[in-house]
Steps between C-alpha positions, in 0.01 A plus 500: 500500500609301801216673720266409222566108522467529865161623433386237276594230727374657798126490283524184333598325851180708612312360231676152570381524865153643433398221273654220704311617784182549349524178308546319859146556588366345161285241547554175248241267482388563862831532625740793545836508321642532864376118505813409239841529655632539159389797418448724867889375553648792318239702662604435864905567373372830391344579818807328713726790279280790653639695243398886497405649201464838520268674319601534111310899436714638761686782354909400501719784672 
């Protein structure tokens, strides 16, 4: 049960991570989203974390 939670918040902070980073190269009205400090901010606190995520398949001994 426990291991199971760990899971889903290993993928969802995956998820959380993909899409932040991907959204950071957007480009609004000419400009990228890395232009507004508003919303790359929790994007560089992320990064600052350098959190591992290991990958969520792996088979649990």
């Amino acid at each position: 049960m426990v291991q199971t939670q760990i899971r889903l918040l290993q993928l969802s902070l995956l998820y959380l991570y993909w899409f932040k980073y991907n959204f950071a190269n957007l480009k609004l009205n000419g400009r990228t989203v890395g232009d507004y400090p508003i919303l790359t901010r929790n994007i560089n606190d992320f990064k600052q974390l350098d959190i591992k995520i290991e990958n969520p398949w792996e088979e649990v001994p």
